[in-house]
N, C-alpha and C positions, 0 to 999 in steps of 0.2 A: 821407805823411811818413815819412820812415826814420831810426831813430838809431839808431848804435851804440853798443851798449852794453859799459863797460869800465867805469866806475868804481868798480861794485861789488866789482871782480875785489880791488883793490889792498887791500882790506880781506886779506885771508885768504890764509894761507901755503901754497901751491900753488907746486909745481916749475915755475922761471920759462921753463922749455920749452914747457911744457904753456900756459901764460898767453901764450907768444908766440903758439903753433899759435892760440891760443882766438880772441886780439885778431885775429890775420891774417885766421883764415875766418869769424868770426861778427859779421852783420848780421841784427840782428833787426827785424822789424818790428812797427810800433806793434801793442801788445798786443790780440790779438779772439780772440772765443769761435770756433776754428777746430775745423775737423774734426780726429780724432787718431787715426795711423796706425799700426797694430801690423803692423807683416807689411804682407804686402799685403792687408789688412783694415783699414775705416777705419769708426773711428765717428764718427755726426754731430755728435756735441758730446764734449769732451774732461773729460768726467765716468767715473772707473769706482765704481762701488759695492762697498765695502769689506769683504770676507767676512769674514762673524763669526758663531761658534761657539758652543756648540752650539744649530742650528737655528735660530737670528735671521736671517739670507738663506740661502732654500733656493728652492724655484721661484718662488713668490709673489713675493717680493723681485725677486729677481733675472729675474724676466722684464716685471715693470712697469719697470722702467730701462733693462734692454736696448729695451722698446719705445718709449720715448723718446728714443732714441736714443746713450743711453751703453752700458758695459758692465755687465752683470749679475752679478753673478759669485755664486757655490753656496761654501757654506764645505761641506767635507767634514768636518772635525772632528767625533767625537759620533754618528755617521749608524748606527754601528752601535747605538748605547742607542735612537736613533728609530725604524729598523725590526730592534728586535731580534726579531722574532718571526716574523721570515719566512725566518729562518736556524740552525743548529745552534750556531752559535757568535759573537762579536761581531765578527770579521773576516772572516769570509760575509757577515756582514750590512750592512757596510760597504761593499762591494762592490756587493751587490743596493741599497740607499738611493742610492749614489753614482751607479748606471744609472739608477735609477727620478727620481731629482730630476732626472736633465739631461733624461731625454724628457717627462716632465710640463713642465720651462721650455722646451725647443724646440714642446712642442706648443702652448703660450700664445706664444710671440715668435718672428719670424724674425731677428730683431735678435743681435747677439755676446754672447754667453754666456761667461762663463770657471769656473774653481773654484781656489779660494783651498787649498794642502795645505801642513799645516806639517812643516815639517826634522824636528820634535822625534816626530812620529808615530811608531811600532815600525811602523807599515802604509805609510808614503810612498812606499815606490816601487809597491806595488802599489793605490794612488790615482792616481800616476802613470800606469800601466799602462791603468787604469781609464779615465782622460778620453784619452789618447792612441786609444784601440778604441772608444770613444764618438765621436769625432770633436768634443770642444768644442773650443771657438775657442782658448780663451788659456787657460791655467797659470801661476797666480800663486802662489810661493812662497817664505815666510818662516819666520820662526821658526829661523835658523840660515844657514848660507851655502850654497847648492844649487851644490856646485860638480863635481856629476857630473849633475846634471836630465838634460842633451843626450844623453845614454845611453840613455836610456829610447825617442828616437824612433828610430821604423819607418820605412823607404820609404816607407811610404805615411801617413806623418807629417803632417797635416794642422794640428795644433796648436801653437800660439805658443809661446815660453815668457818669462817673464819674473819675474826676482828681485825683492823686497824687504829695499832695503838699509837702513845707516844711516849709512854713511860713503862718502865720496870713495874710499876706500881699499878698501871691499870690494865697491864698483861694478868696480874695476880689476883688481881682483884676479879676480874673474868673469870678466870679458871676455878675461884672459889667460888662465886654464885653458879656459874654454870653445871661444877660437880653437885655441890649442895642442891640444890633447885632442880635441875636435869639430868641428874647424872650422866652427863656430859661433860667433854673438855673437846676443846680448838681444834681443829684437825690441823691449821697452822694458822701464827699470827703474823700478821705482816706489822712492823712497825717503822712506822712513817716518821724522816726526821724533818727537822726547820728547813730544809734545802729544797722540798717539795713544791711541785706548782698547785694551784688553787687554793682549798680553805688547808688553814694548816690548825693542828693541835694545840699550839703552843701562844701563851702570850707573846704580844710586841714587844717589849726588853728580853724576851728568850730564845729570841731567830738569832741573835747573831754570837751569844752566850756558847761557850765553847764546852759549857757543863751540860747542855742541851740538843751535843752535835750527836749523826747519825754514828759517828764511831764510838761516843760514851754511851749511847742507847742499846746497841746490838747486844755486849756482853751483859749488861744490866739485867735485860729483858730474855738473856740465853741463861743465866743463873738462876731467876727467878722459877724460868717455866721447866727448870731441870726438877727441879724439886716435884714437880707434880708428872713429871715421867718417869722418876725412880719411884715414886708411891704407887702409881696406877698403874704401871707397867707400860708404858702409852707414849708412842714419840708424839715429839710436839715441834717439826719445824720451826724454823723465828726466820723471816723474810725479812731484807734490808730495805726498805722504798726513801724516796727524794734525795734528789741532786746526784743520781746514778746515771751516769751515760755513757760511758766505754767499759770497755774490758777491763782495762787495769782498776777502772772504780770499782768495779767485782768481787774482780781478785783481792783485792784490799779491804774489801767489808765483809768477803767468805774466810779470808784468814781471822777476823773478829770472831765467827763462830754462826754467822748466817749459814742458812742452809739455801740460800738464793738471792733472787733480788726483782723488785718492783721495778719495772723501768716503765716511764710514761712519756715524758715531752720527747724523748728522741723515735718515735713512733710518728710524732705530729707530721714530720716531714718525711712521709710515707706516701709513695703511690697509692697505697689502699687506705690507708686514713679516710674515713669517712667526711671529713671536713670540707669546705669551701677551700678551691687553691690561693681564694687573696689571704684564709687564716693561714695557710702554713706559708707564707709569702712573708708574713707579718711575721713569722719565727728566726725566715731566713735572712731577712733583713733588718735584723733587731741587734742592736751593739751591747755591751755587758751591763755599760750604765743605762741600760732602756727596759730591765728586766728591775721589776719595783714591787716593795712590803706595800697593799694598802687595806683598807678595812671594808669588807662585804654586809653586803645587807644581814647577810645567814647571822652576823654578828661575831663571825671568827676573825681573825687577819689572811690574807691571803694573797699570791703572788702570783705576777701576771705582768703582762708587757704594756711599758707605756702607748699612748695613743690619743685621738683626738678627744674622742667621749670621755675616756679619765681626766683627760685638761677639761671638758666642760665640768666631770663632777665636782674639780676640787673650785671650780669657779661660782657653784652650786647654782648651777643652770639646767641642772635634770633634777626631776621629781615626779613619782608616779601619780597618775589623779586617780586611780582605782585600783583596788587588785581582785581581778575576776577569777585569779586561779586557786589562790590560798594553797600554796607548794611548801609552804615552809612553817614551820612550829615559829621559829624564832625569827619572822619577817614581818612587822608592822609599816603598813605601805604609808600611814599618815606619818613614821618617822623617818623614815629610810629615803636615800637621795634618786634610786633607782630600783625598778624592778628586773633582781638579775635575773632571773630566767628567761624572758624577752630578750636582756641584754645580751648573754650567755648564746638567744640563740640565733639572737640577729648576727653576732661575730661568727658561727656555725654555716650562716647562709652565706659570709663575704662580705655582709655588711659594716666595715669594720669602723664606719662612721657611729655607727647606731652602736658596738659593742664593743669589746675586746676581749683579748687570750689569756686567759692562765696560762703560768708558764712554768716550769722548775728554773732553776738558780742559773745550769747549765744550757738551758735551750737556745744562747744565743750564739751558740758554739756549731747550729744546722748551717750546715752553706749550699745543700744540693736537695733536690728530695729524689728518693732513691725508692727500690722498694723493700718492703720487709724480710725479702731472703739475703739482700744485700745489708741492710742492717744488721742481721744477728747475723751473719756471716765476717764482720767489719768486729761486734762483738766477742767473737767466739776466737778470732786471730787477737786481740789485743790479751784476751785473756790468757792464749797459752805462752805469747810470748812475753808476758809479765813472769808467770811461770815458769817458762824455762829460763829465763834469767834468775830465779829465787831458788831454783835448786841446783842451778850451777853455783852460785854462793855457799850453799851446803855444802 
């Protein structure tokens, strides 16, 4: 059975050029859990696992879902607080953790591995640097607009890359410097909605903004980036991320025109989670009003579970007296109430006095920790049976 799909389109204000190219060349087919193509690299299920920092997905993580066949991905964030002791300073040591995490997960998986580096790093290009001479699969990066990434590769560039956006508008905006500049485009974009855990894209009046949900975003950002697949000849996946946690959330954002989906906090309460068991204890035991908007040093908004250290900071009883590591563009330790990478990685060791967890919208919804073949397996049954309920309707 094939339908075309358009009537969602007529909702949402999109240059009616772009809505024509869309309607002319896009025939979708009835929605299935399909393979998803990055490059010419394809995973068996159209799952990637959501890097998150510091040290929540590092090998362990990320190589139990690369073996299931999604993608794994390494958050770099942090690496140098985790192996700082096998370096002179926190940015050698960044470097040596960010080698040693990808050969410890390629020696557990043969499966697609990627690593998660954010814009906002003082170190990003040379994490860049790092997985490009490593040879990982995909480069997933956010936390600002990576509109020079394609730089960074080598002839002998074996590595993907792909942005995480927030809008229609800086999908396009990508694909235009990247063509122009690199003659490059996205091998796929993941676009992140307001539902997402940690730093989020979006201003604090646009989290809860219905004009800014991950349902008005997918077709937005699936219109725009058509337009430069029918010019270049070149697919360009559009990946669904924040407040994804079952199957039927899947099924529901691949009928929009995703060709997958980011999922990250329901990972957290994973046997192989890299994490401390008091952080994913702190997921399991977390009620829906205990999952809270508040503002990070990094200077974005971001979502995370309440706890004792958040009640010190809004009592403003934490403040850093130095910052030795300088990890962030956009972190001044004489303004900022806490140094979150410490904070980020004392929550990582169970210290949960000393930090706490980002979290997505959905994460208070863990009640077991389970392991990761159980997970996408729990996924992959809600998916078909949303699906076969939708085409018994047909």
């Amino acid at each position: 059975m094939i339908i075309v799909k358009y009537n969602f389109i007529s909702k949402f204000s999109i240059n009616s050029s772009i809505i024509n190219l869309y309607l002319c060349t896009q025939i979708v087919l009835m929605c299935n859990m399909n393979k998803l193509k990055i490059g010419n690299l394809t995973a068996k299920l159209p799952i990637i696992q959501g890097g998150m920092g510091v040290g929540i997905s590092l090998s362990g993580l990320a190589s139990a879902v690369a073996n299931e066949g999604g993608v794994g991905v390494i958050s770099c964030a942090g690496l140098g607080l985790i192996y700082r002791n096998t370096a002179k300073d926190y940015m050698e040591a960044c470097i040596i953790g960010l080698k040693e995490e990808i050969k410890k997960t390629r020696e557990k998986t043969s499966g697609i591995i990627g690593v998660n580096i954010m814009m906002a790093l003082t170190n990003f290009g040379e994490m860049v640097k790092t997985s490009i001479a490593e040879k990982v699969d995909v480069i997933f990066a956010g936390a600002g607009l990576p509109l020079d990434l394609p730089k960074y590769r080598t002839p002998e560039c074996v590595t993907k890359l792909v942005p995480i956006v927030s809008s229609g508008r800086a999908a396009k905006i990508i694909c235009e410097k990247w063509k122009t500049l690199y003659n490059y485009l996205p091998d796929l974009i993941v676009v992140e909605g307001p539902k997402a855990g940690g730093h989020l894209g979006f201003k604090a009046n646009q989290i809860e903004d219905p004009n800014y949900s991950i349902e008005k975003l997918i077709p937005e950002v699936v219109a725009e980036v058509s337009v430069f697949e029918q010019k270049y000849n070149q697919e360009i996946p559009v990946v669904a991320a924040g407040g994804i946690y079952t199957g039927e959330d899947m099924y529901r954002i691949m009928e929009l025109g995703a060709k997958g989906v980011q999922i990250a906090s329901r990972f957290v309460t994973s046997d192989e989670c890299d994490a401390d068991i008091k952080f994913k204890e702190a997921y399991i035991n977390a009620s829906e009003n205990e999952v809270e908007i508040i503002q990070s040093p990094v200077g974005m908004p971001g979502r995370a579970l309440k706890g004792q250290f958040l009640e010190r900071v809004k009592q403003g009883l934490t403040a850093p007296k130095s910052c030795p590591y300088n990890c962030l563009h956009t972190c001044d330790y004489k303004k900022v109430p806490y140094c979150i990478i410490v904070t980020l990685y004392n929550a990582y060791k169970g210290k949960m006095d000393k930090g706490y967890a980002f979290a997505g919208n959905n994460a208070y919804k863990a009640t077991k920790i389970s392991s990761v073949k159980e997970i996408i397996e729990d996924i992959k049954n809600g998916f078909d049976t949303v699906k076969a309920k939708f085409e018994k309707r047909s």
